[in-house]
PANUZA-987492 format. One record per residue (C-alpha): residue number from 1; z, x, y. Coordinates in steps of 0.5 Angstrom, whole numbers. Last residue first. Example, Ala and Ser with C-alpha at 12.3 -4.5 7.8 and 13.67 -1.06 7.14 Angstrom:
2 14 27 -2
1 16 25 -9
//
This chain:
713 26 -16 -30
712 30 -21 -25
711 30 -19 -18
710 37 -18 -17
709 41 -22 -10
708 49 -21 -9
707 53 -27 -8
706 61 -26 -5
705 65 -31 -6
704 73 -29 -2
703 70 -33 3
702 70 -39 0
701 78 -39 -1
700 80 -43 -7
699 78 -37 -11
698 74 -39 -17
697 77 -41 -24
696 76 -37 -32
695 81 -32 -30
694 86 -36 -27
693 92 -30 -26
692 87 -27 -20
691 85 -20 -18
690 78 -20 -20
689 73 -26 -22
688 67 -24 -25
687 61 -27 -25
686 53 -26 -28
685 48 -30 -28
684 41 -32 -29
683 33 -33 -28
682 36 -37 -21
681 29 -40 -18
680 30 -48 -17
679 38 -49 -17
678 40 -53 -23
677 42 -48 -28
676 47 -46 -22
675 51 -52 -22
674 52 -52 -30
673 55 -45 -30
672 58 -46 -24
671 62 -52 -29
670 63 -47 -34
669 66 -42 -29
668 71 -47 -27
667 71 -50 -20
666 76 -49 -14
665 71 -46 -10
664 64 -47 -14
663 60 -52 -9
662 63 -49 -2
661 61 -42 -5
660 54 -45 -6
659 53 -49 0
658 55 -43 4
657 49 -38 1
656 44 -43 2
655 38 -39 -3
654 32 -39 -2
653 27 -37 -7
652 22 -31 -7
651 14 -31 -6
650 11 -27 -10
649 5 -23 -8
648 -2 -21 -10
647 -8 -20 -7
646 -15 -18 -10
645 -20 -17 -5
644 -28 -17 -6
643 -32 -13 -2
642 -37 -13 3
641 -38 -7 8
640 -41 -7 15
639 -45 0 16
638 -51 -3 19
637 -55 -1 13
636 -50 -5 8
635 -46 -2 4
634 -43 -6 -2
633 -36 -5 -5
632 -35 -9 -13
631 -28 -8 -12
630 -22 -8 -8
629 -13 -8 -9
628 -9 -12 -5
627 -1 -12 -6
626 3 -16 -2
625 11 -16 -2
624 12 -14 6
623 9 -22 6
622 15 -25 2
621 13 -32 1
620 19 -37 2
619 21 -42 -4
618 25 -48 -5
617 18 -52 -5
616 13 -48 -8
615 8 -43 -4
614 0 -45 -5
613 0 -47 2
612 1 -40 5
611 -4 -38 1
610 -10 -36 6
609 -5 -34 11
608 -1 -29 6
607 -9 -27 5
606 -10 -25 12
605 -4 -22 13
604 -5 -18 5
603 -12 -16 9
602 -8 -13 15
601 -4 -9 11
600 -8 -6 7
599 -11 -3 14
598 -18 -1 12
597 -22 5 12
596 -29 8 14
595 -32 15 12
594 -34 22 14
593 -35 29 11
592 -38 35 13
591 -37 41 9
590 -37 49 12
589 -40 54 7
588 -37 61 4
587 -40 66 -1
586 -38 72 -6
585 -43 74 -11
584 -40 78 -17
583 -43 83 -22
582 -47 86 -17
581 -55 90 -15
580 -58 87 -10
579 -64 83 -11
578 -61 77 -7
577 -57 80 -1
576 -49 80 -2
575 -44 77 3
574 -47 69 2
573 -46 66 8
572 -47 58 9
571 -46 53 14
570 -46 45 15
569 -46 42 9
568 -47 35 8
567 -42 30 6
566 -42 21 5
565 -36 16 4
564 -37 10 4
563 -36 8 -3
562 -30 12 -4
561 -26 7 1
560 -21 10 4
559 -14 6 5
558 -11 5 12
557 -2 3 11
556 -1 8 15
555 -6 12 19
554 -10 16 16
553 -9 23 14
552 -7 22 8
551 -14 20 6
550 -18 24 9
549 -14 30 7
548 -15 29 0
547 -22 27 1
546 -24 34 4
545 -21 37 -1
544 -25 34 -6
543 -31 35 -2
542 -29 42 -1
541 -28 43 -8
540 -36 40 -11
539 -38 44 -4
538 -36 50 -7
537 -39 49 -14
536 -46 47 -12
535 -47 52 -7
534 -44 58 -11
533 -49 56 -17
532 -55 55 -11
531 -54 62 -10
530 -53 65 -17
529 -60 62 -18
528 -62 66 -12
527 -60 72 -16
526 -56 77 -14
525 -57 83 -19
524 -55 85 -25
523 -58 91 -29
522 -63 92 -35
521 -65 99 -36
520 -73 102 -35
519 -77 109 -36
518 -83 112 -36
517 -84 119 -34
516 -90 122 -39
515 -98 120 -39
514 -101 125 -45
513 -106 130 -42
512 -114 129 -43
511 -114 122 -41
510 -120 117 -42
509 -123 113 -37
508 -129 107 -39
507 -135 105 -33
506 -142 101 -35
505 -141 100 -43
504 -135 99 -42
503 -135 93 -38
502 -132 92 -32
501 -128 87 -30
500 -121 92 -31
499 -123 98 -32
498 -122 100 -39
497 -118 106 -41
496 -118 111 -47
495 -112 114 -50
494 -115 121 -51
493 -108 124 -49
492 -101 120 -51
491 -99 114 -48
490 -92 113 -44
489 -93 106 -41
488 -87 104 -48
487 -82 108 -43
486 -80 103 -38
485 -83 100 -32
484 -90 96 -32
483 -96 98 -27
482 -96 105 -30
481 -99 109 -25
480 -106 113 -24
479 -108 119 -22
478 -116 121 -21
477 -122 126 -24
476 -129 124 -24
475 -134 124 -27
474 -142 122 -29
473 -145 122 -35
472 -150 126 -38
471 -156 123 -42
470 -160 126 -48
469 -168 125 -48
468 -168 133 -50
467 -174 135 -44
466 -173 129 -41
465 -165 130 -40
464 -162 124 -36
463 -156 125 -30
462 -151 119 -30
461 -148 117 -23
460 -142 121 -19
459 -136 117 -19
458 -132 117 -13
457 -124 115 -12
456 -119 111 -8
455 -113 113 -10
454 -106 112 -14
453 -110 108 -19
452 -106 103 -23
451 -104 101 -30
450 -104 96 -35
449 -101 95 -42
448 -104 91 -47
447 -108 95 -50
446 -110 100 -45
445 -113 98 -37
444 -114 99 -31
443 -113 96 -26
442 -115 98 -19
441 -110 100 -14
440 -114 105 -10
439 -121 103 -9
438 -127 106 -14
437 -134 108 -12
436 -139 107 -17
435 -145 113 -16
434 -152 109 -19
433 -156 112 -26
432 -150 108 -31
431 -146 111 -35
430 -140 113 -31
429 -133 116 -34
428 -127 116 -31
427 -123 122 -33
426 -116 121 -33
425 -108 123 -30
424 -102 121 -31
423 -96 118 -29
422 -90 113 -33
421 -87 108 -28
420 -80 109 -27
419 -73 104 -27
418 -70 98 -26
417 -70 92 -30
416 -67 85 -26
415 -63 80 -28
414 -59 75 -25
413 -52 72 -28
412 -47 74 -22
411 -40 72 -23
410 -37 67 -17
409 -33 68 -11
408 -31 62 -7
407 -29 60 0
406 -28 54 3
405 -29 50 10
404 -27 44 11
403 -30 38 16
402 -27 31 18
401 -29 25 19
400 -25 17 19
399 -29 11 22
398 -25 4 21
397 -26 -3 20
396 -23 -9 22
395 -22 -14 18
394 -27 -20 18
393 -25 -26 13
392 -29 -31 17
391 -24 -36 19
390 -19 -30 18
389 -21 -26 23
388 -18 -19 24
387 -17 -15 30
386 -23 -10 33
385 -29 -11 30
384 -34 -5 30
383 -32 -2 24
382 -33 -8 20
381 -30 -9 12
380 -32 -16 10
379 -28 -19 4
378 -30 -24 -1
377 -24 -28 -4
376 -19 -27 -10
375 -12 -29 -9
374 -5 -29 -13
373 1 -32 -12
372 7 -29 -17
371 14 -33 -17
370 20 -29 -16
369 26 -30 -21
368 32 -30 -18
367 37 -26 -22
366 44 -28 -18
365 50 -23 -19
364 57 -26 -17
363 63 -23 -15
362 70 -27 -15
361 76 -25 -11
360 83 -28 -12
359 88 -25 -6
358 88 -28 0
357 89 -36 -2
356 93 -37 -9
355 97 -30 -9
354 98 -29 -2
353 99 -36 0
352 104 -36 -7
351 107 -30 -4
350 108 -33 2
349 111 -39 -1
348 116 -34 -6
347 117 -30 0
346 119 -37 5
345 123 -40 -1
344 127 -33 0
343 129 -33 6
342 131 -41 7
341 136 -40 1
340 138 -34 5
339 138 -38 11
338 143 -43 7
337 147 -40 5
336 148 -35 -3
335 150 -40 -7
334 146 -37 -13
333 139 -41 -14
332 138 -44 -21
331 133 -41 -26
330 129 -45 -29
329 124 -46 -23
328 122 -39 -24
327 119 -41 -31
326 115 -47 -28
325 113 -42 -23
324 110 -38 -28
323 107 -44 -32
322 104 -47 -26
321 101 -40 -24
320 97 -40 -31
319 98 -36 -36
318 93 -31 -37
317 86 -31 -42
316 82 -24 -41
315 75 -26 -39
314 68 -24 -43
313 64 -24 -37
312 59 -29 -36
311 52 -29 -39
310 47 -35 -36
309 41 -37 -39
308 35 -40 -36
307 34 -47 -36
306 29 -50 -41
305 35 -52 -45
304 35 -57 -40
303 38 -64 -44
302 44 -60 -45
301 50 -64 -43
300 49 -68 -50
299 51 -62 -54
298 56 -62 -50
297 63 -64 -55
296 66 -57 -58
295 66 -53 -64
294 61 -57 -68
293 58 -53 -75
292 51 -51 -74
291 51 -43 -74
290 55 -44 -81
289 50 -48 -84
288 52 -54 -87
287 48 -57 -93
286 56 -55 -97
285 61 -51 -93
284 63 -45 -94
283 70 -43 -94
282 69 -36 -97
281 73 -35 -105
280 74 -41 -104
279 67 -43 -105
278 67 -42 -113
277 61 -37 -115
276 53 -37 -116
275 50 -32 -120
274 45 -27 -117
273 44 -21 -122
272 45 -25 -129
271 48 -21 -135
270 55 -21 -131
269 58 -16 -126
268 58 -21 -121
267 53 -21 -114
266 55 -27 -110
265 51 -33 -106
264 57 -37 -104
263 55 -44 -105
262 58 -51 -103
261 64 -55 -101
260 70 -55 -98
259 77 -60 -99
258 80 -61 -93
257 87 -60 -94
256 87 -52 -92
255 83 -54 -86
254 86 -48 -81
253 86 -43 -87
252 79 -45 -90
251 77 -45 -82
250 79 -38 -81
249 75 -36 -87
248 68 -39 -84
247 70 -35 -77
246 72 -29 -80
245 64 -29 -83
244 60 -31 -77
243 64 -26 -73
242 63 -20 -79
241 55 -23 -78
240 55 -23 -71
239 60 -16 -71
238 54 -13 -76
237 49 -14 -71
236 52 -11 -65
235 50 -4 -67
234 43 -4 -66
233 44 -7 -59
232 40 -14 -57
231 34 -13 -54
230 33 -17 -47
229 28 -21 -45
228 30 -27 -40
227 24 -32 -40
226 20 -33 -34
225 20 -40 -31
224 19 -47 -34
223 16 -44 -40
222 10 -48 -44
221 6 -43 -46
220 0 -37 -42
219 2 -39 -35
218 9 -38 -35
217 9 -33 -40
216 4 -28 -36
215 5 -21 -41
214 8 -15 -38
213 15 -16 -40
212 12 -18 -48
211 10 -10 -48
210 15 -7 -45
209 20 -11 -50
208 15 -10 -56
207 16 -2 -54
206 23 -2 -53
205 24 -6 -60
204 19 0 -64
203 23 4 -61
202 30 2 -64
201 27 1 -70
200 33 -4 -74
199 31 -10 -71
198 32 -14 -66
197 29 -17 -60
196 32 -23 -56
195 28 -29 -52
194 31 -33 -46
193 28 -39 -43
192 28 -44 -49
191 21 -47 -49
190 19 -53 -45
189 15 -59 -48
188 17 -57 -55
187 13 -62 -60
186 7 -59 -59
185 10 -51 -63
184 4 -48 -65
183 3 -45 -57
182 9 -41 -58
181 6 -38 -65
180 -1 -36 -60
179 4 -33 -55
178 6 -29 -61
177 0 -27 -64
176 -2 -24 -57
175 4 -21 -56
174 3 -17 -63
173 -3 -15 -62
172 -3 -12 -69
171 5 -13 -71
170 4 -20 -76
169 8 -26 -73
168 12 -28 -78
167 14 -36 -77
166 21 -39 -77
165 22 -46 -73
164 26 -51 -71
163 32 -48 -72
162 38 -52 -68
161 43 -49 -64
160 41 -53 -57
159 34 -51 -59
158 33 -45 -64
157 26 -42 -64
156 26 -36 -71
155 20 -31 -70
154 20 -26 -75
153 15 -19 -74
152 11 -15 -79
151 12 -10 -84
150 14 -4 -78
149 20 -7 -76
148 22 -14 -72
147 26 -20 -72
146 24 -24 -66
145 30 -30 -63
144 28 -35 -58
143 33 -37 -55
142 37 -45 -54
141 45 -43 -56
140 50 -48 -58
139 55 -48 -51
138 61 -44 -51
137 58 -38 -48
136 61 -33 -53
135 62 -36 -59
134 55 -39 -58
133 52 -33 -58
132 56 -31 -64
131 53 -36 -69
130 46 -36 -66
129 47 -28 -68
128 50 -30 -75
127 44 -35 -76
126 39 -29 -75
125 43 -24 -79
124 42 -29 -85
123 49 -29 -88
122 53 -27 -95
121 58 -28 -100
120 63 -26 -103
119 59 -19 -105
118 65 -14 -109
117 65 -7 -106
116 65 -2 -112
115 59 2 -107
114 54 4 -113
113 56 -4 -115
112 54 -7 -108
111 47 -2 -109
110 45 -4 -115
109 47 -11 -115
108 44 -11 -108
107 37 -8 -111
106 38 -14 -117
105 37 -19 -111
104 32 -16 -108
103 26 -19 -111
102 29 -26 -113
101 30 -27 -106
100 35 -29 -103
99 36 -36 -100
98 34 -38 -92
97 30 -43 -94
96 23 -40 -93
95 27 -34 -97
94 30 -28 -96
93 30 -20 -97
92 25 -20 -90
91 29 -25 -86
90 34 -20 -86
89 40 -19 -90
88 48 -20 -86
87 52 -18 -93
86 59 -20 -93
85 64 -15 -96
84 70 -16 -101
83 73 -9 -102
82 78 -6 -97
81 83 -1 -97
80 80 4 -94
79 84 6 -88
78 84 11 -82
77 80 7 -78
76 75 11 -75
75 75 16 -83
74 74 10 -86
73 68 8 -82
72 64 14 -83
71 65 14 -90
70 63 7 -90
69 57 9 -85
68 55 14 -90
67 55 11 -96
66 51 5 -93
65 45 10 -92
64 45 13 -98
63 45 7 -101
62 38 5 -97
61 35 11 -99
60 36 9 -106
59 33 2 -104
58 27 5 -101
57 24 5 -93
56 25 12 -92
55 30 15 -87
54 35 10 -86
53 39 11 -80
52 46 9 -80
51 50 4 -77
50 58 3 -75
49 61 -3 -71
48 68 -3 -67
47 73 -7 -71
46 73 -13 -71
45 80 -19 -71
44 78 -26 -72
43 84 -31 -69
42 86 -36 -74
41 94 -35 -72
40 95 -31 -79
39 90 -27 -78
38 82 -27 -80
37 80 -19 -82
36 74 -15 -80
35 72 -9 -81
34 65 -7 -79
33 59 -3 -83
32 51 -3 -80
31 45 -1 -84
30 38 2 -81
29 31 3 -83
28 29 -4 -86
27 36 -7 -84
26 42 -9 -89
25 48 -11 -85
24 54 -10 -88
23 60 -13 -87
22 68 -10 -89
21 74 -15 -91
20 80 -13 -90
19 86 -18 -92
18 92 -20 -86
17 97 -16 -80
16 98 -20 -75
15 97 -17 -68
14 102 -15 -64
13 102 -20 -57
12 103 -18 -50
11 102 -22 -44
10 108 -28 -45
9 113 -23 -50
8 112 -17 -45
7 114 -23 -40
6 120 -24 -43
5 122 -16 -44
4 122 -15 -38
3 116 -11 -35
2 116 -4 -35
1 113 -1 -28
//
């Protein structure tokens, strides 16, 4: 529906037309460009902000950057008439007093130059943020700021928008030097709750945030609860310095017959590098930083800057209903009767009941901050116990058993030679007066190999000649069989042969014919090595197995302690015979395994009782919440366990849900603001009001205040 011209006029303003100024942040490995320009009504218009990677640390990359960005910039907003650019540096270009350094200053010359801006000025990117958190919150900000990149991190403490402190903090065990830095800072009994990253290395930011959310800061430094940690957007920084900028030039124009004093830092074309240049061109006001000038009295309404902070939504200011109906009044009533005038005033009452009591909404997000309780006590896990004991700190254990059975199939690795033993035939030869019998099997030998009788043999003893003197030996002919298989058994004839045990001045053979039929090749065969291999293995799966099993079995809530668990193989079949030739043995056994449990819950019951009078005031312990981790298990003979558990559970804050709506109703957003600050565990806040002309307001009618709970991370 198109609203009639005049409240056209009341709800939409066209915006004022007025010089463009660009800002350009300068980070190790990004930039950030935005328009800004201050109109005619000293209202700051910024245009949405543009950054660029820089993809080496050097100043050449650093130019090439920024050009992009600019070129990116011109092509969104579709003008490029702008010259005068404010640079936001880090506090790496700067000094200890927030000056440039002489180090950088040729390198922004070069690069203001290259780019054919004109430098007017410029702002350390900490203050702009400062500057900007005030803006938008309305109260001079207390946050700890850390500016990091990978040469190191800056630490900057603002405490009711003042600096205290600048300190770099080195990036090796960074969150240790951090709390160390916090703890240098005596004249602080509590430190700002709220603590920002920035940067120009988004994943170096993330990994500092996860590492600095796991860090114990109420216990470690002076915080009253756990700070707020939050990593402000790459692209936000060049709108924190355009808004430092626009609103130093819309203070020239509302302050036209103050006189300003000070310096601007700009680059010129002359033979210096930095030189300094009129305040007019900017407004600047001298010993005076632009995050510190008053924009409105309550400073001295912060004297808990300790207390989280809250970040309302930004709100669309509207007109008042007051004013509306001031308009309406304005208008005089036609004679129409009196019941046409009664009609009429009970729609416009009606309208306004609806409006004022039944319409407006506000929808509140509360970030508690739970607080952490942990407890560490010596515990004794009994099977033969039945319920838990808190006096004596028994919780009842409980046996778990169960059997699995496996197969598996593993190469073989046993060797074995097969094959035939070379034969023959020799003569034994008899030297002595006296007839030798030989059994079957005994060795003989040539070298070093050995051979065996096939069968038992008589030798007839030596016969003397008186006559020539000479001696005849005895003999005998008889097999024999190698003992070894394989050719090398296969010797030739007259090869001769002890008897093993006797000297051969007594008894020797020798073979007429060579011995043949010897011959061996190395197979595979199932070895009890390859048994035991099988054994081993399978049960190492099974028991694994078997714990798995174990542990999903039991009822919920039951954890398997590994200390007490023991297995044993009940049953073993193997399908391959030792000795038998095979590349693979395939087997199965049957594991046993038993342990004993504890409810996890039980021992949590013990411990809420335990630490039960550690719970602040204000505050409940959530029992669902407990976790208990053990350690240092120890068996004893009767099957009693002791071990030391670990709890840790938070207690949540309690929160009067009707008081609070009663407390806000009609109240200013800035007013609940103060109120939530003094509730023991609110971290944080979020508002919205809807459907209402009173943007800034709480609905009237309590019931419309809804409340939603968020842990704060």
């Amino acid at each position: 529906m198109k609203l009639p011209e005049a409240f056209t006029q009341i709800f939409q303003k066209k915006p004022e037309k007025g010089e463009v100024y660009l800002s350009l942040v300068l980070e190790e490995s990004a930039v950030q460009v935005a328009l800004w320009s201050v109109l005619s009504v000293n209202i700051p218009h910024i245009s949405e902000a543009i950054s660029e990677r820089v993809t080496d640390n050097a100043w050449d990359k650093r130019l090439e950057a920024c050009d992009r960005a600019i070129a990116r910039l011109v092509e969104k907003e579709g003008r490029d008439d702008f010259e005068k650019v404010v640079l936001g540096l880090p506090t790496s270009y700067l000094t200890t007093e927030d000056d440039v350094d002489h180090t950088v200053r040729p390198h922004i010359k070069t690069l203001t130059h290259e780019l054919e801006l004109t430098a007017i000025g410029f702002v350390p990117i900490h203050q702009a943020i400062a500057h900007q958190i005030r803006q938008e919150e309305g109260v001079p900000p207390s946050v700890i700021l850390i500016e990091a990149d990978s040469q190191g991190s800056t630490l900057i403490l603002y405490r009711v928008g003042v600096m205290v402190g600048k300190v770099k903090i080195g990036n090796d065990d960074f969150v240790a030097n951090l709390e160390k830095t916090l703890k240098g800072f005596k004249d602080i009994e509590v430190l700002p709750s709220r603590i920002l990253l920035y940067g120009g290395d988004t994943a170096l930011l993330e990994a500092s945030k996860r590492d600095l959310l796991k860090h114990p800061w109420p216990t470690r430094a002076n915080f009253l609860h756990y700070p707020k940690i939050d990593v402000l957007p790459l692209i936000s920084l060049a709108s924190a310095v355009s808004l430092a900028g626009a609103s130093e030039l819309a203070t020239q124009v509302s302050s036209s017959t103050e006189q300003p004093v000070g310096e601007v830092v700009a680059v010129e074309d002359a033979d210096a590098n930095v030189t300094e240049v009129s305040p007019e061109t900017l407004g600047f006001r001298h010993d005076v930083d632009i995050v510190e000038r008053p924009i409105r009295e309550q400073e001295n309404d912060l004297k808990n800057d300790e207390k989280p902070y809250y970040v309302p939504k930004k709100r669309i200011q509207l007109p008042s209903f007051e004013t509306i109906m001031h308009g309406a009044s304005m208008i005089k009533v036609p004679s129409m009767g009196l019941l046409v005038f009664l009609a009429l005033f009970l729609l416009v009452a009606g309208g306004g009941w609806f409006l004022y009591w039944v319409l407006p909404k506000a929808q509140i997000v509360l970030y508690q901050v739970p607080y952490t309780i942990t407890e560490v006590s010596a515990v004794s896990i009994n099977p033969t116990a039945t319920v838990v004991d808190a006096a004596t700190k028994i919780v009842p254990g409980r046996k778990q058993e169960r059997t699995v059975m496996g197969d598996k199939t593993i190469a073989v690795i046993g060797k074995k030679d097969i094959g035939d033993p070379a034969k023959g035939t020799v003569t034994i030869y008899n030297k002595t007066l006296t007839g030798k019998q030989l059994k079957k099997g005994i060795i003989l030998t040539a070298g070093s190999l050995s051979f065996t009788l096939d069968s038992d043999v008589s030798i007839a003893s030596a016969s003397e000649s008186l006559a020539s003197g000479s001696v005849t030996y005895g003999k005998a002919n008889t097999a024999i069989s190698a003992v070894k298989l394989g050719p090398q058994s296969n010797l030739p004839g007259s090869t001769e042969f002890a008897v093993r045990d006797t000297p051969t001045s007594v008894m020797i053979a020798r073979n007429d014919v060579a011995l043949s039929g010897g011959t061996s090749k190395a197979v595979t065969v199932v070895s009890r090595d390859d048994y035991d291999a099988l054994v081993t293995d399978l049960t190492r799966d099974l028991i694994a197995k078997a714990k798995a099993e174990l542990s999903s079995n039991v009822a919920g809530g039951e954890q398997l302690i590994d200390e007490t668990v023991s297995t044993a193989v009940s049953q073993k079949k193997f399908d391959q015979e030792l000795d038998q030739e095979s590349d693979k043995l395939h087997g199965s056994i049957s594991v046993s395994i038993s342990g004993i449990s504890y409810n996890a819950v039980e021992v949590a019951s013990l411990f809420a009782d335990i630490v039960s009078g550690k719970v602040p005031s204000g505050y409940i312990l959530d029992k669902n919440s407990g976790t208990v981790s053990v350690s240092n298990v120890q068996v004893k003979k009767d099957g009693s366990v002791f071990l030391n558990a670990r709890y840790q559970g938070a207690a949540t804050p309690k929160f009067d849900f009707a008081a609070m709506k009663s407390a806000i109703a009609r109240k200013s957003t800035s007013t609940a603001e103060q109120y939530f600050r003094n509730i023991s565990g609110v971290g944080g806040i979020e508002m919205n009001i809807e459907r209402s002309f009173w943007k800034t307001t709480f609905p009237i009618n309590p019931n419309n205040i809804l409340f939603t709970i968020k842990n704060l991370e």
